[in-house]
N, C-alpha and C positions, 0 to 999 in steps of 0.2 A: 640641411636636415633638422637642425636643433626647432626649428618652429612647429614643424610637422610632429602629430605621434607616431611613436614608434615602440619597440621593443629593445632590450637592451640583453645582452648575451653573455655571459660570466661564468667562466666553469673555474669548482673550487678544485684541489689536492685531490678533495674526498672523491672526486668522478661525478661530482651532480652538477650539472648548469640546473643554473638560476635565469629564468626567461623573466625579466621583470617590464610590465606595461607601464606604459610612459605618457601619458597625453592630458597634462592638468588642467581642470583643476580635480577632474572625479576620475580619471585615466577613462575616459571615453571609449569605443570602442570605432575609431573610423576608419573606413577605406584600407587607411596608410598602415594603419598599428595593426590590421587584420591581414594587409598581405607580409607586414613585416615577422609578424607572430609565424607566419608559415618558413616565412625563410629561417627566422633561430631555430625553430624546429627540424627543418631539412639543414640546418649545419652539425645541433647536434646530434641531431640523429650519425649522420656522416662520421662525426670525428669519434679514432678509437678508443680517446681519454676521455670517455664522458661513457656512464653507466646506466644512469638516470636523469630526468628532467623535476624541473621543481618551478611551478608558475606563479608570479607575484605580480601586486602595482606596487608603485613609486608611493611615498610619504604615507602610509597607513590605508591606503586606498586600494582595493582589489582592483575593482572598475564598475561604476556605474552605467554602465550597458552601452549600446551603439547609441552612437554620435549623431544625435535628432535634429543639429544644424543640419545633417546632412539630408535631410528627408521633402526639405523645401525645395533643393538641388534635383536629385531625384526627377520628384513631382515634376518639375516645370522643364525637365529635360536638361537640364543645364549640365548635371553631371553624369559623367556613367557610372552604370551601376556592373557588377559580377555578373555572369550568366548567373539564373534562378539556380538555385541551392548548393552555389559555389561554397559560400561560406559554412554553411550545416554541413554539407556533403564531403564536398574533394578538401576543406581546411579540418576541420570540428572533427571529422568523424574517419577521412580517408586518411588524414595527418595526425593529427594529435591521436585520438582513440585506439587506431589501429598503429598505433608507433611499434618499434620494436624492441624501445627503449621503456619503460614504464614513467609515468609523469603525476606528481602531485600536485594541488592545488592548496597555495595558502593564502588562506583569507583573512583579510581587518578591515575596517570601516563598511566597504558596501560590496557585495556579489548582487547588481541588480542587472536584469534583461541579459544583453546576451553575456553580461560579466558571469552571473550563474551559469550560463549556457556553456561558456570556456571551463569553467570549472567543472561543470558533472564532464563533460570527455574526458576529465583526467580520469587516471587510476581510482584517486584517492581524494579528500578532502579534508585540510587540520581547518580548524578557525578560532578568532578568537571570542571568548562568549558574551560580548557586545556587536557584533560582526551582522551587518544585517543582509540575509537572502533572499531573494523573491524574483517574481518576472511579471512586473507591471505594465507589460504593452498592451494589455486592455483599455489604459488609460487613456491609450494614444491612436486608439481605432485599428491596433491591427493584434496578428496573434505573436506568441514565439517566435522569432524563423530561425535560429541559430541551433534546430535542434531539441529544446525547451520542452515542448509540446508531446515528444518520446521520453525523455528521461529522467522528466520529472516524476512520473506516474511510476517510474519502475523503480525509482527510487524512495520514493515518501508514500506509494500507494494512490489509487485513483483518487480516493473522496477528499484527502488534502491536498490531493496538486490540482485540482477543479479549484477549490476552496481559493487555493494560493495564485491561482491564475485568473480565474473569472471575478474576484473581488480583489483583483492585483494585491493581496495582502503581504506585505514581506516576515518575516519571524529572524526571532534571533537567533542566535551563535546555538544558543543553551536547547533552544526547540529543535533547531535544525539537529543537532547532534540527536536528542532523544527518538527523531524520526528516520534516522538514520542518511539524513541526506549529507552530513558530514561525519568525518570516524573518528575524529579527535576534536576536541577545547583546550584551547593552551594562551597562556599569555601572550599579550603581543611583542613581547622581549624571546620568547623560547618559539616564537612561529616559523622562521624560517627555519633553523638548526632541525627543530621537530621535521618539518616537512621534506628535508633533505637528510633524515636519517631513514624516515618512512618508507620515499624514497627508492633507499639503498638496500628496504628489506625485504620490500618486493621484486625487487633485480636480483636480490639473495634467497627468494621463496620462502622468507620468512613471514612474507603477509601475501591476503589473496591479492593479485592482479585482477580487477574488475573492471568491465567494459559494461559500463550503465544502461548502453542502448539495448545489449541485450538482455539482462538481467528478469525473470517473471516472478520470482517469488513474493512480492512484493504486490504483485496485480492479483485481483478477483477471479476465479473462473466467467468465463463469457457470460453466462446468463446470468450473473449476480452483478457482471460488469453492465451488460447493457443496463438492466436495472437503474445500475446508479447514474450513467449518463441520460436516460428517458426521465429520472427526476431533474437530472443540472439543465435539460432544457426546458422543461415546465418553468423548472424555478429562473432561466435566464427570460425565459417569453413573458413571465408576469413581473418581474421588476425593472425591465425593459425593452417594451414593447416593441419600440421604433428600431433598434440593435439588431443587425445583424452578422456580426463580427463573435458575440457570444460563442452563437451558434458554429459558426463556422468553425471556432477554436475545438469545443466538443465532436463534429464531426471529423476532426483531425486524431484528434486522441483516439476516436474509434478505429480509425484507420490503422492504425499501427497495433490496435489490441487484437485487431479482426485478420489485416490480410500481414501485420510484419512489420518490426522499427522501421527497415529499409524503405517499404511502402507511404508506411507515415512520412519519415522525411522528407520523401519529393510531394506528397500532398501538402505537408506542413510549406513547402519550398512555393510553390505552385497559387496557395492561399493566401501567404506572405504579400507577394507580389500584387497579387490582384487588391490585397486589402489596401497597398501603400496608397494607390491611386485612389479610393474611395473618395467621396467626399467626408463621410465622417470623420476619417485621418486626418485631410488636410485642415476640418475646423479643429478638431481638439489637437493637433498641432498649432493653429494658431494661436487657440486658449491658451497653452503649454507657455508657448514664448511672452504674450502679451501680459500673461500674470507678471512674468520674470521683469516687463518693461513698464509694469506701472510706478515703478519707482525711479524710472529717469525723469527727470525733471528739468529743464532749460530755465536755468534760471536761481536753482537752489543747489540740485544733485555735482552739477558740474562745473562749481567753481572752487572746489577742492574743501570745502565746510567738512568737518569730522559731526558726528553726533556727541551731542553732551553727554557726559554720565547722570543717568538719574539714578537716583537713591530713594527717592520716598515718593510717593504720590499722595494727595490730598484730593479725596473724595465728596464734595458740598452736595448733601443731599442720598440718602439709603433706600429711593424707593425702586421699583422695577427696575427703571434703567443704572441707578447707582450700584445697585446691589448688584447687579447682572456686570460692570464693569470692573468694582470689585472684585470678585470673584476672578478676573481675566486676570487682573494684575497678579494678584497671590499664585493664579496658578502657575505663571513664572518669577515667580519669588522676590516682586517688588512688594514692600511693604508697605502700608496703606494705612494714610488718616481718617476715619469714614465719619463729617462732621453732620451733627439732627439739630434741626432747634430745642426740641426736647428728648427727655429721657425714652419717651413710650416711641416716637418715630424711630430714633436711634435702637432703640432695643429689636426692633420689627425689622430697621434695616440688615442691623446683626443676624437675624434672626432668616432672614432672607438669604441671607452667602451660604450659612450653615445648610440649609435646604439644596442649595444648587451644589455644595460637596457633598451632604450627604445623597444625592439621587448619581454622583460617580461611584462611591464607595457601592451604594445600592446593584448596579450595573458591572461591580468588577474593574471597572475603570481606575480604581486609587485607592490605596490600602487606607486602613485605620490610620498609620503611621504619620502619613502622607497627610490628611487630613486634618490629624493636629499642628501638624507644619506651619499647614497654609492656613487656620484660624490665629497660628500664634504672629501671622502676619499683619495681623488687623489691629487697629485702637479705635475706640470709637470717641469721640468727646465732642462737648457741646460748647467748645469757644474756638479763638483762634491762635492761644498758645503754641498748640504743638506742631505753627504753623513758618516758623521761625529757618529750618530748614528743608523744607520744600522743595525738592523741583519740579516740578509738575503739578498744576493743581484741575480736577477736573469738574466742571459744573454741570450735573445734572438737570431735565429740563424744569426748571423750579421759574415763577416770577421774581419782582424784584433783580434781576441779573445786572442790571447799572450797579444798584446799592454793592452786591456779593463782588466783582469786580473792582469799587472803590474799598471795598474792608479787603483785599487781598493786595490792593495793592502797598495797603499801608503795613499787613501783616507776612508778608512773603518777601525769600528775598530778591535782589533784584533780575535776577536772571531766571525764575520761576516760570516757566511757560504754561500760560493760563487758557485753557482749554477748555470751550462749553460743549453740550452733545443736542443744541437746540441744532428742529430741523423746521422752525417755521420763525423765529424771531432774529431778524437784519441785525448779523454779527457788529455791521460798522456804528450800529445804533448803540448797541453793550457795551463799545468800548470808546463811546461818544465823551462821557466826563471823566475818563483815565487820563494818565499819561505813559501810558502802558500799550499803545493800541498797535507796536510792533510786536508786543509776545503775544497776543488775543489772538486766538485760531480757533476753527471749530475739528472738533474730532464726533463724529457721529457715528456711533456705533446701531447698529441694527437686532433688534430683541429678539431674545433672548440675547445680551451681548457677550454673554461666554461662551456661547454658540455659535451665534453666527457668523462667518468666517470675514464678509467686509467688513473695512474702516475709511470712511470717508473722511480725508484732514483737507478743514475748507481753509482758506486764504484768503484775506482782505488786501486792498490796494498797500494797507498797511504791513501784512506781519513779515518778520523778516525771514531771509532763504533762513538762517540758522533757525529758525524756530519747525519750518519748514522739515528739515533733514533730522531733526529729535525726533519729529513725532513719526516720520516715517520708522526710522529705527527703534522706537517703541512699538510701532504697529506689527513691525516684523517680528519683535523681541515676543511678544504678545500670543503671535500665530497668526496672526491677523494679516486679509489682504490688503496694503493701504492702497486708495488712490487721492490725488489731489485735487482738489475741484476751487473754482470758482464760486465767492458769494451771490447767492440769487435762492426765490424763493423753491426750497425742494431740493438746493444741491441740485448733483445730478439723477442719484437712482428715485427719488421720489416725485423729482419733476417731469422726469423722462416715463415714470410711470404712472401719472395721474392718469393718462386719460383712458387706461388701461381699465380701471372700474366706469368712468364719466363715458364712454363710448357704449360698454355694456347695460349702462341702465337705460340710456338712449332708446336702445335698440329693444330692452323689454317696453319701453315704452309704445313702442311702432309696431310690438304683436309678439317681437321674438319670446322664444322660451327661456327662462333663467337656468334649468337644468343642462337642456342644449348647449347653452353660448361655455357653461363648467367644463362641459365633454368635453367638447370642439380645443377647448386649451388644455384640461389635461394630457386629450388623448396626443396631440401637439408637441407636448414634453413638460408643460409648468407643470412643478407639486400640486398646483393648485386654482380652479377658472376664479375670473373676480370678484362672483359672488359668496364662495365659499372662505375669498383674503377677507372680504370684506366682515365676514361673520366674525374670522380669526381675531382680526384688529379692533372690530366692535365699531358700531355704527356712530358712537359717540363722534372718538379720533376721526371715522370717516368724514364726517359731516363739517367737522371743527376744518382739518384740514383744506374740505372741497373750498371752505370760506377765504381760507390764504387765497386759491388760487384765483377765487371768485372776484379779487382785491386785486390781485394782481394780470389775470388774462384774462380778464369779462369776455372778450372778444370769442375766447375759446372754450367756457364753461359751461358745459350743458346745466340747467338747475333741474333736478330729478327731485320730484318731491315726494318719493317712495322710502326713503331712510327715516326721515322725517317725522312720516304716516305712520309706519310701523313702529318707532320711539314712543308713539304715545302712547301703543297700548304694553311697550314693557317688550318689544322687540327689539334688541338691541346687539343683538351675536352669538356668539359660543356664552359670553359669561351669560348670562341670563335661560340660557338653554333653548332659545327659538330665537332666529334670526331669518336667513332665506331658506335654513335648514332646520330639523327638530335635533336635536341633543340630548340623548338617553342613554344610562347606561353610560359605558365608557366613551362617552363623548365622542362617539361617530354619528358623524351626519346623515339625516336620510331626511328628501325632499318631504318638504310637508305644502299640501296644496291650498292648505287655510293661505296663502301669500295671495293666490289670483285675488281676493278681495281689494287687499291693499294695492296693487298690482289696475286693476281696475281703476280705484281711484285718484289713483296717480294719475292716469292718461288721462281720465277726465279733466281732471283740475289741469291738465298739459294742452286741453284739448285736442289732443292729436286721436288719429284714427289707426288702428293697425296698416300697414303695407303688405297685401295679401303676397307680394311679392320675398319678400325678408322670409317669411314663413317655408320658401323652397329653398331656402342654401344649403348648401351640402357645409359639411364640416370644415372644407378648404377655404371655404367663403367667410364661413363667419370668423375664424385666424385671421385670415387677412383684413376684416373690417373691425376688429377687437387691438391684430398687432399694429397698423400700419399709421393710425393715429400716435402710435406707442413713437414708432421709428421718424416720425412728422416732428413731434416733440424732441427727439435726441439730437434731429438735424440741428434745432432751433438752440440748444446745448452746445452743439461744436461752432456753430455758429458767431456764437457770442460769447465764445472761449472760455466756458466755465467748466468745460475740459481741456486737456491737454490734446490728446489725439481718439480720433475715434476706438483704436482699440480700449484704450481704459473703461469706455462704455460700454464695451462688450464683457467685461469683469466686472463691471459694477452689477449687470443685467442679470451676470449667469450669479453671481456670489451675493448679491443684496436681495434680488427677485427670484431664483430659481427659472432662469431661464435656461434651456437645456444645451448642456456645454457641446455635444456633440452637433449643435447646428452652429455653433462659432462664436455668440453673443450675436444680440437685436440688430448692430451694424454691419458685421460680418454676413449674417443671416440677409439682413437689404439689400445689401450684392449681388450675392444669390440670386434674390427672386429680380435685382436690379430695380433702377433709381426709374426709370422710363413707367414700366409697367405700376409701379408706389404709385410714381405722380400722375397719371392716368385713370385711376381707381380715385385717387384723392376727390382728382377735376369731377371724375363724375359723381361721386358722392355729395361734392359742395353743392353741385348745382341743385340734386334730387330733395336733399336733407338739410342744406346750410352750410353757416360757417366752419362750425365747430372741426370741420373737415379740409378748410384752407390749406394747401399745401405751402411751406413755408419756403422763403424767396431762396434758402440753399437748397433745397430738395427741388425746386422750378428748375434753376439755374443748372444742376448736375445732371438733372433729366436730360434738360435739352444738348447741354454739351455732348453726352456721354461717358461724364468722368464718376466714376465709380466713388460714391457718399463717404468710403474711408477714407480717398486718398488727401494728404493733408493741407488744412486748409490755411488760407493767406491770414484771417485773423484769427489766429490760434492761441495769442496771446496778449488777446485784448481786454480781455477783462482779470486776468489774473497777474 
């Protein structure tokens, strides 16, 4: 029994059992612990010396909801599952709710998914007022099933438990109480005593006995109700198109406001189920785990390496990207060198962090207080003194990086792990006249880098696993998702998405529309199609970079001479305010058609001719002739093991690129539509239009097998 979760049953003097959840590391909620919770329940119920119930997890943990190893099992049939709405129904609601014993709920650390769910069936609810509540299975492509979907609404009111379910938002101890989804806040030293007094006063009618399911006071009359759910599905239809899981969680809550909780519940039972098999589910389960698994590593994670303490970081360099890094570090309270060759960069650098705190303060995000916190984190200075204890030092993409490299190795000490964020200049080059070139790693953060959630740490033949496993656990430390990759030009997310704009200009080339090919991949699920990244990023970067690849895979570079053309005349992206869009006003894009000229002259000078043909694709067509190139390129990445395993490329895609999580990431998504039909489209592409469309010899070889592009491959760690 001890491996499995369970429940643990303890009646004190006083007449209350203590049911405390058992299944670490978050007291899970699976299988085991759900039917074990039923049976302490029908003991205590049964025995005459127990008055009240009092419900807890192990080590400060409520429970962080059902057990999502368990959902893979499920899916593929491996395990069984309850009859539909065994658990809301005959345990949650037939057992616990309708006890005859009264039972409170005490909460620390997490009430999430059905751990909230086990607690509103109780009576009552204490917590502590860091305690965080919520029910995030939107996250995971399906809705409540535990009940959630009824109880929440009667308890917090409709427009916040929408709020708190369709934005999976959790709140804390201190909110939850002001909304009355809990009756007390108490220390987490006086939580249990509290909740086992509570308890005993409701078994004494000294407090109300409430059963949540039925509770209305709390809900809208009907027609103010509908109201509010005819807005939560406008507003789920426009910020997620593709979703439809939203929807189906609103139409659940209807059901229980229109025909009866008991109604909801088997709807809510009945949608549960259907939702688990979706496909949506099974990708943003995949995402779920594979985030969790970009930080195993063969080779660094698993040879028992602890992570170093860092203390300080050393910043070379304040502009976009420095300042943007900066900023990361203070916001978890590493303190930071930020070094300028002179006064006015250093001062702009400074002057740059201050901006990106103050636009949280601005937003609510971080008090005044806070802010002077994390500026009192910074030093700025213009030598290498203050560089003496160091661990970490991070180089901005600046020239000269041999020279900064040779001055850090002489001014740092010696266990400093020296860190650049270049994503086009050959690591093994920078660390060519050191002797240092086992602590040289790359850490490539993506801009805005206090934002954006990846962190790519590159690897040379050189750096060691220990340098490896710091930077992971700063990535972590940070908020940041790390993954490891291999050196080569682009890393992974920018190599794996070059051809992702070099396909698109292609194709305006040959007749297509640039507005078109935007839809075609917003409507898709990218934030954003690639003429619209391309304005974002500015045509400069674009052009600069297309030349790395142009250096490095001729073979594969389309040369589009439309970025070019338009640079001359001061088209250059968002900064400039005309790009392949006009920019007015608050910097929203609207097509401007003065581009057909440029547009025109491209093809000329390309001499090509439209393909009267290209001009009838449906929006499914041009995805797959914009993503497939994309997916061509990633094989060519696991290939030649400048990843670890295909999932990491599916977090690099959804968290560097905004590729849309509930289709799985780029390689997960190839599965999908399958490796056969990819390289069939490729074949016929190359022959109509050229190389650029070669399908490469692991996307041939998996086609023909029929081994599906994830499964792992034989040199997976050849280049790292």
């Amino acid at each position: 029994m001890a491996a499995k979760g369970r429940t643990e049953l303890d009646v004190g003097a006083d007449g209350v059992a203590v049911i405390t959840i058992y299944n670490p590391p978050v007291n899970s909620l699976s299988i085991d612990v759900l039917y074990s919770l039923k049976e302490s329940y029908e003991q205590a119920l049964q025995r005459s010396d127990v008055k009240a119930i009092v419900v807890t997890g192990k080590g400060g943990k409520f429970s962080g909801g059902f057990d999502i190893s368990s959902f893979g099992g499920v899916q593929g049939g491996q395990t069984m599952q309850p009859k539909v709405g065994y658990i809301a129904i005959d345990i949650l609601t037939d057992t616990v709710e309708a006890a005859t014993k009264p039972s409170v709920a005490a909460i620390d650390g997490l009430a999430l998914g059905g751990g909230l769910e086990v607690a509103m069936a109780c009576h009552a609810r204490i917590a502590t007022p860091t305690a965080q509540l919520g029910l995030p299975e939107l996250q995971l492509g399906v809705i409540p099933g535990f009940g959630g979907t009824q109880r929440l609404p009667r308890l917090v009111g409709l427009t916040k438990s929408l709020e708190m379910m369709l934005l999976s938002k959790p709140i804390k101890g201190g909110e939850a109480h002001q909304l009355g989804l809990v009756d007390a806040l108490v220390s987490p030293n006086d939580l249990v005593s509290t909740a086992r007094q509570w308890a005993l006063d409701i078994y004494e009618l000294r407090r109300p006995w409430i059963k949540s399911l039925y509770m209305t006071n709390k809900l809208e009359p009907l027609g103010e109700a509908r109201e509010i759910l005819k807005f939560a599905r406008a507003q789920a239809q426009k910020q997620a198109a593709n979703l439809h899981h939203p929807l189906v969680c609103i139409d659940v809550v209807e059901e229980g406001i229109v025909a009866g909780p008991r109604a909801g519940l088997w709807k809510e039972a009945t949608a549960f189920q259907d939702l688990l098999f979706s496909d949506t589910c099974k990708s943003l389960v995949h995402v779920f785990f594979s985030q969790r698994a970009t930080s195993k590593i063969p080779g660094a994670t698993d040879v028992g390496l602890m992570p170093r303490k860092i203390t300080k970081v050393a910043i070379l360099g304040g502009g976009l990207m420095g300042s943007g890094i900066a900023t990361a570090m203070i916001l978890s309270n590493y303190p930071v060198i930020l070094k300028e060759v002179n006064e006015k960069f250093l001062n702009a650098g400074i002057d740059r962090i201050k901006a990106n705190l103050q636009s949280r303060v601005n937003k609510g995000k971080m008090t005044e207080e806070r802010y002077e916190k994390a500026m009192s984190l910074v030093t700025g200075v213009l030598d290498y003194e203050h560089f003496k204890d160091v661990d970490l030092a991070v180089i901005e993409n600046v020239k000269l990086k041999q020279q900064i490299f040779a001055d850090l190795e002489k001014y740092c000490p010696s266990h400093c792990v020296l860190a650049t964020n270049t994503s086009t200049i050959d690591l093994n080059l920078i660390g060519e006249k050191t002797k240092s070139q086992d602590r040289i790693a790359g850490a490539h953060f993506f801009s805005p880098a206090h934002v954006m959630p990846l962190l790519e740490i590159v690897r040379t033949q050189h750096t060691s696993p220990q340098v490896v496993v710091d930077l992971l656990d700063i990535g972590k430390k940070i908020k940041k998702t790390p993954i490891v990759v291999g050196n080569c030009t682009g890393f992974a997310v920018n190599r794996m998405f070059f051809p992702y704009t070099q396909s698109a200009l292609f194709y305006v080339d040959l007749g297509m529309d640039v507005y078109k090919i935007d839809r075609a991949c917003t409507k898709f699920g990218m934030p954003m199609g690639p003429f619209r990244l391309a304005d974002l990023v500015g045509f400069g970067v674009a052009v600069a970079t297309g030349m790395q690849y142009l250096e490095n895979f001729p073979e594969r570079v389309y040369k589009s001479m439309l970025l070019p053309l338009m640079m001359e005349d001061n088209r250059a992206g968002e900064a400039t305010r005309k790009g392949f869009y006009k920019y007015e006003g608050k910097r929203k894009a609207t097509p401007d058609p003065e581009i057909m000229k440029y547009i025109e002259k491209s093809r000329s000078m390309a001499g090509v001719t439209p393909d009267p043909e290209l001009l009838k694709l449906s929006e499914k067509d041009i995805v797959e002739m914009v993503f497939f190139p994309v997916i061509n390129e990633a094989c060519r990445v696991l290939d030649e093991g400048i990843a670890v395993k295909a999932s990491d490329l599916d977090i690099a895609s959804i968290f560097g690129m905004g590729f849309p999580p509930y289709r799985g990431g780029v390689m997960y998504w190839a599965d999908s539509v399958g490796a056969k039909y990819i390289h069939g489209k490729l074949e016929e592409w190359t022959k109509r239009y050229g190389g650029f469309f070669k399908p490469s010899s692991y996307l041939a070889e998996r086609a023909a097998k029929g081994i599906p592009l994830s499964a792992p491959a034989k040199k997976a760690q050849a280049r790292l």
